[in-house]
C-alpha positions as YAML, in Angstrom:
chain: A
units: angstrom
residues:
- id: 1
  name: UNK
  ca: [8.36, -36.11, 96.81]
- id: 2
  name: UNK
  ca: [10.26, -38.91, 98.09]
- id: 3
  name: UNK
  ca: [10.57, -41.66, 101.06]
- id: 4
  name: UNK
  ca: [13.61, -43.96, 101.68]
- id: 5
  name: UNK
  ca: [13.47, -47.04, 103.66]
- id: 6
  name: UNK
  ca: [16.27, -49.12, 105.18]
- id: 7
  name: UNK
  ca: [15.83, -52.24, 107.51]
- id: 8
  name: UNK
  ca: [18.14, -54.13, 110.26]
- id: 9
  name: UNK
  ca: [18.73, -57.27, 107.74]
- id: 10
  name: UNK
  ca: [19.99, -59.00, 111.22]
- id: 11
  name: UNK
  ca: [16.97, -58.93, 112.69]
- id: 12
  name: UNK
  ca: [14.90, -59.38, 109.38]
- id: 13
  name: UNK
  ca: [16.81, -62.71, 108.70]
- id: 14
  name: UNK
  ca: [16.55, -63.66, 112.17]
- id: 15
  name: UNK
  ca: [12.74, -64.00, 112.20]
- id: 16
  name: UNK
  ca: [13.15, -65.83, 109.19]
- id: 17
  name: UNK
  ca: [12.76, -63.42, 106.18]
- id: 18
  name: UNK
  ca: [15.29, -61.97, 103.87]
- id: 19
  name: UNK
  ca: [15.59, -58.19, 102.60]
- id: 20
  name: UNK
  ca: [14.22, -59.32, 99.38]
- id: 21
  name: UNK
  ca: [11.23, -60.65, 100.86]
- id: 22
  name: UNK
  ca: [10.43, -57.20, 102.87]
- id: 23
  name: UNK
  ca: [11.29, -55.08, 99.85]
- id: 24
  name: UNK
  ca: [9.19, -57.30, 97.40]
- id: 25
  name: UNK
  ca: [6.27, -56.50, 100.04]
- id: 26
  name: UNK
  ca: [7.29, -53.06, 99.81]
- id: 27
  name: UNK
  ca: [7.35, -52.43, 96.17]
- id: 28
  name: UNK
  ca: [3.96, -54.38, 95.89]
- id: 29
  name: UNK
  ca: [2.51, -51.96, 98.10]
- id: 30
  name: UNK
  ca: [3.68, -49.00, 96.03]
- id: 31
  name: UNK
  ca: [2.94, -50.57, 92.62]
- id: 32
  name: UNK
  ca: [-0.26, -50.77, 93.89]
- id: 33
  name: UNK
  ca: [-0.75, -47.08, 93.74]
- id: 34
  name: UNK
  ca: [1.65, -46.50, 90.30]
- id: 35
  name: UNK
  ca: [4.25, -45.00, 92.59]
- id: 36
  name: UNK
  ca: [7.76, -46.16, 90.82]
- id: 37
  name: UNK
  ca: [10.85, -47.33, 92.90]
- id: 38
  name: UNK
  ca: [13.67, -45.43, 92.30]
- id: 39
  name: UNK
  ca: [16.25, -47.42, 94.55]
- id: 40
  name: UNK
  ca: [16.34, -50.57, 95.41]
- id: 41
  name: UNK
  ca: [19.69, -51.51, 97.41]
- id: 42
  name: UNK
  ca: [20.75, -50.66, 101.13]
- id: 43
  name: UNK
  ca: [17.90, -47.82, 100.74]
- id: 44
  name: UNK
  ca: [14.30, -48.49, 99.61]
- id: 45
  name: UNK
  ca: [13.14, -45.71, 97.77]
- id: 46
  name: UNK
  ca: [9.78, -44.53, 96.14]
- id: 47
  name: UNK
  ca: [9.27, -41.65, 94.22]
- id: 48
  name: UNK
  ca: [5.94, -39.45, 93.12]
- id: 49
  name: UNK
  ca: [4.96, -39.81, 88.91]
- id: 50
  name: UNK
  ca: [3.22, -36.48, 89.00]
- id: 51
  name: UNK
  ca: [-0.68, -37.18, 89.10]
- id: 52
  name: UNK
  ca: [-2.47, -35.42, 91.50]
- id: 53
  name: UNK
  ca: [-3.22, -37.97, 94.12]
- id: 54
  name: UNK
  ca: [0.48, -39.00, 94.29]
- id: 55
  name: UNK
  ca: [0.79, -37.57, 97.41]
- id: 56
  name: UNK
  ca: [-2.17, -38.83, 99.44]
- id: 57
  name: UNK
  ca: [-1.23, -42.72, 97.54]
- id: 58
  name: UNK
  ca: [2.15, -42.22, 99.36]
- id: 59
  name: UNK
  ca: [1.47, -41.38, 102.69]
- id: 60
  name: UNK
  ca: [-1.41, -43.84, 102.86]
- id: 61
  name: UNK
  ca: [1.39, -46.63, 102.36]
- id: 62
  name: UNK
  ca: [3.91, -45.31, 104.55]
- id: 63
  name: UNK
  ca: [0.70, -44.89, 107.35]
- id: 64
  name: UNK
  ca: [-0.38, -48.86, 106.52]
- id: 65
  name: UNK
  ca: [3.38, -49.60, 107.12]
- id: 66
  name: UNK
  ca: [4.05, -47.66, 110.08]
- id: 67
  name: UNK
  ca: [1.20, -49.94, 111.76]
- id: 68
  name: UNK
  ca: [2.17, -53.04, 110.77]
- id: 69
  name: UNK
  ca: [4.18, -54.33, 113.53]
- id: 70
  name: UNK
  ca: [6.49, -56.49, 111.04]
- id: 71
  name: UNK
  ca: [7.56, -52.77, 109.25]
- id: 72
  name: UNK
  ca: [8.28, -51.15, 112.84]
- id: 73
  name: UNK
  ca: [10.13, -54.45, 113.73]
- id: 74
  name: UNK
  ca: [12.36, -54.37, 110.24]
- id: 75
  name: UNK
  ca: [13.08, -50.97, 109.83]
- id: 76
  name: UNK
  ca: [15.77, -48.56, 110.40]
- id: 77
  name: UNK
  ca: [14.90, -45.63, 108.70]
- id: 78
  name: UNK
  ca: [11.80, -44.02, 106.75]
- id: 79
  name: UNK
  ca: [12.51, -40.50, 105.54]
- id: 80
  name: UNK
  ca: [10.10, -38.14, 103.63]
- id: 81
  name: UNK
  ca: [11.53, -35.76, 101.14]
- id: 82
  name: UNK
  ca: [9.10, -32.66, 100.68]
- id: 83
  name: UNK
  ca: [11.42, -31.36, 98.32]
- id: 84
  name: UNK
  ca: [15.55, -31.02, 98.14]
- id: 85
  name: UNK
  ca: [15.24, -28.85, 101.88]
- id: 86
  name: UNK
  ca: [12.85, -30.86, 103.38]
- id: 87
  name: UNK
  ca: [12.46, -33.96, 105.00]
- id: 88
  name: UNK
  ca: [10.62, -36.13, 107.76]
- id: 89
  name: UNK
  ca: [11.93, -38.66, 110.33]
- id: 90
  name: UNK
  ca: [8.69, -40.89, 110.07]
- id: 91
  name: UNK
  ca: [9.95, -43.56, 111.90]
- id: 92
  name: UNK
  ca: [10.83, -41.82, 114.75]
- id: 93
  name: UNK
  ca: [7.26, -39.89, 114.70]
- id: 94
  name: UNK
  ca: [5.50, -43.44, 114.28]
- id: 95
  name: UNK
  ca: [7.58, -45.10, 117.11]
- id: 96
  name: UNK
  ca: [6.17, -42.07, 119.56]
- id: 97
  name: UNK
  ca: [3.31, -42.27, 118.48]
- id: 98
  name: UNK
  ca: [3.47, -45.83, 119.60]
- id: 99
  name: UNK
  ca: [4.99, -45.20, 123.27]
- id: 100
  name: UNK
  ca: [2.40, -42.47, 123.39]
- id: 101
  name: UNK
  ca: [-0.22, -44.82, 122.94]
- id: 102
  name: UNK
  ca: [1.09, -47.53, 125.13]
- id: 103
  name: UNK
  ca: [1.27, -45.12, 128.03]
- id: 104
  name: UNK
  ca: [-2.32, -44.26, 128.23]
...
């Protein structure tokens, strides 16, 4: 298991925050829940450690992100890796999810 993140650093420096900043918020976040960063340049990346709640830590830090309106602001990209075949365009799930609720 695996997500990647990767932000618009235009827009992040813009509103007066630097990639360091968002990733340091990130990794915080992660830490939290023992979940190691594996990457830490152009992509974000966390990683499981192989306990047994690894999975459900994840995705309840990647759901806390996707509504925070900073993260859906910053970001570019947030991709779940199942496993080598698998993966999940988050982002774009979270932004419909967001039009979706905006419509009704």
């Amino acid at each position: 298991m695996k997500v990647e993140f990767s932000f618009d650093k235009d827009i992040v420096e813009q509103s007066g925050y630097t990639l360091g900043d968002i990733h340091h918020t990130i990794k915080k976040k992660f830490n939290e829940r023992n979940l190691p960063c594996v990457s830490d340049g152009d992509i974000l990346a966390f990683t499981d450690n192989g306990n047994k709640n690894d999975f459900s830590n994840m995705w309840t830090v990647i759901m806390g992100l996707t509504r925070s309106d900073w993260f859906m602001s910053f970001a570019t990209s947030c991709v779940w890796h199942e496993d080598a075949n698998k993966k999940e365009d988050v982002l774009r799930q979270a932004r419909a999810r967001g039009k979706e609720r905006m419509q009704a």
